[in-house]
C-alpha positions in Angstrom: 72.5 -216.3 -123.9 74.8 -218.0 -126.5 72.7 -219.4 -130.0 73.4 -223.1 -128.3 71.0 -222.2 -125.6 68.9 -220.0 -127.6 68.2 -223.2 -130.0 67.9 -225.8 -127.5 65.2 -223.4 -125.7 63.4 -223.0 -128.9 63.9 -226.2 -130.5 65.2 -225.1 -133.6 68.6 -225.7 -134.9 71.9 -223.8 -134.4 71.8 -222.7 -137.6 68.4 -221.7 -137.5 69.2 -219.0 -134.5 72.2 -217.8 -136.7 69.8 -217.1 -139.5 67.7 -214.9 -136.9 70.4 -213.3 -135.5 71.3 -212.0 -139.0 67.9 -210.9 -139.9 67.3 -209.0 -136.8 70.7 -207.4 -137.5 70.0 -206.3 -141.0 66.4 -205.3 -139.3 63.9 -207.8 -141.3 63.2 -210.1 -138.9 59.7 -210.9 -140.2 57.5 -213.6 -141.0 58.1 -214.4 -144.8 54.4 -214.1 -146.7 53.4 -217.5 -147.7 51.1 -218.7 -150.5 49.4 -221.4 -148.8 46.7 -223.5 -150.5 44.1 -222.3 -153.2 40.3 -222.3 -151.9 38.5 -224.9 -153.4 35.2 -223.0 -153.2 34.6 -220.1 -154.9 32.7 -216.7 -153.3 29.8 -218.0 -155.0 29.8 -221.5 -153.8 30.3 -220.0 -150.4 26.7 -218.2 -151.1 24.9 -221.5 -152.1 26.1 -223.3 -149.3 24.8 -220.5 -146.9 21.5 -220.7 -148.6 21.4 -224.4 -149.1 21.9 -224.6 -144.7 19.8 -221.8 -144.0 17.0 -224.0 -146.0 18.0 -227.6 -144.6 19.4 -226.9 -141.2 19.2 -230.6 -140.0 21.4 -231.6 -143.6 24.9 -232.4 -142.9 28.1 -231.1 -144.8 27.9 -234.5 -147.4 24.1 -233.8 -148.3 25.2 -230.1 -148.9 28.4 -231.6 -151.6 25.6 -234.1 -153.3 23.1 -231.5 -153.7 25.4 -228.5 -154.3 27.1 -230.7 -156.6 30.8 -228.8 -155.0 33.9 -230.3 -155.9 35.5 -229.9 -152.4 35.3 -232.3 -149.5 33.1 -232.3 -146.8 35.4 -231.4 -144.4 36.0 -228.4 -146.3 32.4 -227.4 -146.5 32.4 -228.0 -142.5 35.4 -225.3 -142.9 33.4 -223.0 -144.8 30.4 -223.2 -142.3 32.2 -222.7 -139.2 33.9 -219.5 -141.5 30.3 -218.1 -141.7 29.4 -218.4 -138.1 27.7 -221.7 -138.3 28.2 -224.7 -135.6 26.7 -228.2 -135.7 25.3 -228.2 -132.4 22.4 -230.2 -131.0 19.0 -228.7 -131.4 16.5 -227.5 -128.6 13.4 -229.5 -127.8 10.1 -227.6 -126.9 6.9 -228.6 -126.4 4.8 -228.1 -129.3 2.5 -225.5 -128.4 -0.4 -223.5 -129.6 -1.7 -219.6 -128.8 -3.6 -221.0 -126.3 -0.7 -223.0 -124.6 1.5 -219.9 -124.8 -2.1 -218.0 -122.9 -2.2 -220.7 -120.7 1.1 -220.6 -119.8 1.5 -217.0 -119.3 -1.7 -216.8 -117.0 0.0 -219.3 -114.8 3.5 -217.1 -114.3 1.5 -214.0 -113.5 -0.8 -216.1 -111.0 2.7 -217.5 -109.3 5.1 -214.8 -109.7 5.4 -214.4 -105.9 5.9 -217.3 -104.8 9.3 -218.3 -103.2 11.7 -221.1 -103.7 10.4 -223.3 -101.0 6.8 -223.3 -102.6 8.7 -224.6 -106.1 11.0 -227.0 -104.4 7.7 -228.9 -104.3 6.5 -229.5 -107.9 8.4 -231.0 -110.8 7.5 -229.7 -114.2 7.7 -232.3 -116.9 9.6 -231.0 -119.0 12.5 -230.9 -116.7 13.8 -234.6 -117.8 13.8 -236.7 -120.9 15.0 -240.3 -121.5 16.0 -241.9 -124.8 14.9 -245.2 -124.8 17.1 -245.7 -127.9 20.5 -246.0 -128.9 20.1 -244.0 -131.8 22.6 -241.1 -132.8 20.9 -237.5 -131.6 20.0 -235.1 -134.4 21.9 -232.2 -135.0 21.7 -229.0 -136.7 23.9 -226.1 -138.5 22.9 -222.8 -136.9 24.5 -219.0 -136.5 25.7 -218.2 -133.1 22.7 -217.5 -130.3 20.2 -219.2 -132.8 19.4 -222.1 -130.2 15.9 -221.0 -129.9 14.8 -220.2 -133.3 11.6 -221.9 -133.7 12.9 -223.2 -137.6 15.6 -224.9 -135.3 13.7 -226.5 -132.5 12.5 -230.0 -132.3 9.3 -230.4 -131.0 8.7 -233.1 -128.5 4.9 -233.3 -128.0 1.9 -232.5 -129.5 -0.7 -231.5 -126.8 
């Protein structure tokens, strides 16, 4: 394959494949090291910021800045957090319940536990289904990985 094809199959120029070509020859036909941007945050801004979400889960990246008082943009907070794990993701929405719900609850599985599927197919639990009766932006949260049921990160949606 002549440097023509190689640089038309690449997308490079001509010259571009004869630079290769003499790299590989002379045997350093590596990726140059490059500098790249400094970090606007600092290891211990990184640390506040992972304390300020842990504390304020439901805040967003720009109430993180204004309280944090950061000099970096939001978008490179949002950076940071996705660095340390964290995703905004819509929180889960329990029922609110109490020891006794939970009893209550339990009681119920161990009374039904045998049942089969054709016995379910009959009921519908209501918490199965919600509507949103308003066009109102959902709330979202900044939570590690596997976190989605982390009672500090739950909504609750009644109180019985």
């Amino acid at each position: 394959m002549s440097a023509d094809d190689i640089a038309e199959e690449v997308g490079v120029h001509r010259s571009t494949v004869y630079k290769w070509l003499n790299r590989w020859e002379e045997g350093e036909l590596t990726d140059h090291y490059r500098q790249g941007a400094r970090r606007k945050t600092t290891a211990e801004h990184d640390q506040q910021l992972r304390e300020y979400m842990d504390g304020h889960p439901f805040s967003n990246a720009e109430e993180a800045k204004r309280a944090l008082e950061i000099d970096a943009s939001t978008e490179t907070l949002r950076k940071r957090l996705k660095e340390m794990g964290y995703n905004h993701r819509t929180p889960a929405v329990n029922p609110k319940l109490t020891e006794r719900h939970r009893q209550l609850r339990l009681d119920f599985a161990r009374q039904h536990v045998d049942q089969d599927l054709d016995y379910w197919a009959r009921f519908i639990f209501s918490d199965e289904k919600t509507f949103c009766s308003t066009a109102h932006g959902r709330l979202r949260c900044w939570r590690p990985t596997n976190t989605r049921q982390v009672n500090c990160l739950t909504l609750h949606s009644v109180l019985y």
